[in-house]
N, C-alpha and C positions, 0 to 999 in steps of 0.2 A: 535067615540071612540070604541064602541063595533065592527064595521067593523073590526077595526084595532086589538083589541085583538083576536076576530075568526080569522083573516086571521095569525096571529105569530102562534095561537094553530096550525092550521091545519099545516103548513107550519114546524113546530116542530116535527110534529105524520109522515109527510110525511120523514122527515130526519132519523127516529128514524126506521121506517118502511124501509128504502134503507140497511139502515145496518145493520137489522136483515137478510136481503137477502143476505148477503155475504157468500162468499164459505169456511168460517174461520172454521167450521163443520166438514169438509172435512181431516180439516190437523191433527185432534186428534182421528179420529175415521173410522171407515172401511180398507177395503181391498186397498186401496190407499193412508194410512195413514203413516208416518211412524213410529209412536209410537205406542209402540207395543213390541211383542217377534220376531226376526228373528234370521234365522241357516244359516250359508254358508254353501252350498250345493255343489257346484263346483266354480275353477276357472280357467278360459281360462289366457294363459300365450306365449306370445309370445317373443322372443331375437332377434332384428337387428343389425346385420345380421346374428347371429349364428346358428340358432333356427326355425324351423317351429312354427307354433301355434298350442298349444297342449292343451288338457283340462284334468282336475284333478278334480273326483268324488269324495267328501270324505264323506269316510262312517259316515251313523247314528251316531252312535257312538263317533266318533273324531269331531263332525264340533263343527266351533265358532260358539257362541250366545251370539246374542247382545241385553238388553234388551231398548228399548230409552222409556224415559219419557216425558211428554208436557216441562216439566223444565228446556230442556235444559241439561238433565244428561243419558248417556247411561253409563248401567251396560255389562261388557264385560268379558266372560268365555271361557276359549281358554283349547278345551279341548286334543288338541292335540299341537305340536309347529312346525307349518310348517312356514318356515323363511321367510312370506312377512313381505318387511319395511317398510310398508301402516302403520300397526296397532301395538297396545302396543304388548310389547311379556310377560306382566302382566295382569293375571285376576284382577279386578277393575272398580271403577266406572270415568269416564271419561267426557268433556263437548263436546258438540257440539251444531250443529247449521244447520238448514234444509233451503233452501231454494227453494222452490216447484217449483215457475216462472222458477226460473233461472240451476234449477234441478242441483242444489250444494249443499253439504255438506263440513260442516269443523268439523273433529273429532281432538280433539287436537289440534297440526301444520301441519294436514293434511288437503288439501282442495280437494275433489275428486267429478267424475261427479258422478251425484246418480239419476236414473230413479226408481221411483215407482208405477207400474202399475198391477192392476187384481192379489196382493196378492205376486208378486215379486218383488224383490228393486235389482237395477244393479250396481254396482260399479266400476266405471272406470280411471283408472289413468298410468301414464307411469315415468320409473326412469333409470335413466343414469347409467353402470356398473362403476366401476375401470377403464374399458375397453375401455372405451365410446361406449358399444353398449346400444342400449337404450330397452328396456323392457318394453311391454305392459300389464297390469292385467287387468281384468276384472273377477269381484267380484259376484257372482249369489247368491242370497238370498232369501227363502222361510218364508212369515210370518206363525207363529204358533197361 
């Protein structure tokens, strides 16, 4: 009987120990996290067939900031209005949803691809004109 209760303890401390080693750490805190303060910094923008690919630095000054919490809630300051229809065109707090594996985000009824690596987070999605040319963005984001 006491074999039997050592062997459930150890057998409990080993399960409890597996998944304090998980990478969960990772997703609320450092430079690859995505909760946190980030600014758009630039965005790459191309038009098929119209359009070369073109990139757009925006100043200190005018960029959006997004701030995301573990909760599921990004607050969002749009300090200039440059017309992507990615994001609200209102300052406001907003839901989302991160998904690191699968390196997707859904902001709102946006679902866009989102790379977060070494303090940058990349935003990538594409949209159909009036026109049916279809338009590529890509989102460049620096954490503060």
């Amino acid at each position: 009987m006491m074999k039997k209760l050592l062997f459930v303890m150890m057998c409990s401390l080993l399960a409890i120990g597996f998944a304090g080693c998980s990478d969960e750490e990772d997703d609320f805190s450092g430079a690859n996290s995505i909760v946190g303060t980030w600014e758009l910094k630039a965005v790459k923008e191309e038009c098929i067939p119209k359009y070369p690919e073109s990139t757009l630095e925006i100043p200190a000054g005018n960029r959006y900031i997004f701030m995301f919490d573990i909760n599921g809630k990004v607050k969002m300051f749009f300090n200039t209005k440059y017309p992507y229809p990615v994001f609200p065109r209102e300052d406001g707090e907003y839901d989302y949803s991160y998904d690191k594996k699968e390196q997707l985000i859904h902001l709102g009824s946006e679902t866009l691809k989102c790379i977060v690596s070494d303090g940058e987070m990349r935003m990538e999605c594409s949209r159909f004109g009036a026109d049916d040319s279809l338009t590529y963005y890509v989102f460049l984001f620096t954490k503060q």
